[in-house]
C-alpha positions in Angstrom: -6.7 -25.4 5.1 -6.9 -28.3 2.6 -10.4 -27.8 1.8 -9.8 -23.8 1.2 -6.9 -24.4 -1.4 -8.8 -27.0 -3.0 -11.8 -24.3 -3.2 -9.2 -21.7 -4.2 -7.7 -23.8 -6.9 -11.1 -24.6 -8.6 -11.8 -20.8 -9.3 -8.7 -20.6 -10.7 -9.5 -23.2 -13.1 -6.5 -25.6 -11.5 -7.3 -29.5 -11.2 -6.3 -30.7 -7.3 -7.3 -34.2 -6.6 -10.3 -34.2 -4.7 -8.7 -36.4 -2.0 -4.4 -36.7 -1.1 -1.7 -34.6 -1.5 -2.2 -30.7 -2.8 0.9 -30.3 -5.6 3.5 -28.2 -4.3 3.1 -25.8 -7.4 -0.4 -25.1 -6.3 -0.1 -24.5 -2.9 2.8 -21.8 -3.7 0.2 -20.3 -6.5 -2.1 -20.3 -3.2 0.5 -19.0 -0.6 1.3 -16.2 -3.6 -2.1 -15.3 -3.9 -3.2 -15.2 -0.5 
């Protein structure tokens, strides 16, 4: 699911670390989204 979110994010135009934890913030942007 990592890699999805990650994908997700980078449309958005939100940085996620390529590697570690996803932020909170952007998971419930995700999880809102989705």
């Amino acid at each position: 699911q990592a890699k999805e979110v990650r994908a997700w994010a980078k449309e958005q135009g939100i940085e996620v670390p390529a590697r570690g934890r996803i932020p909170a913030e952007v998971l419930e942007k995700y999880n809102a989204a989705n």
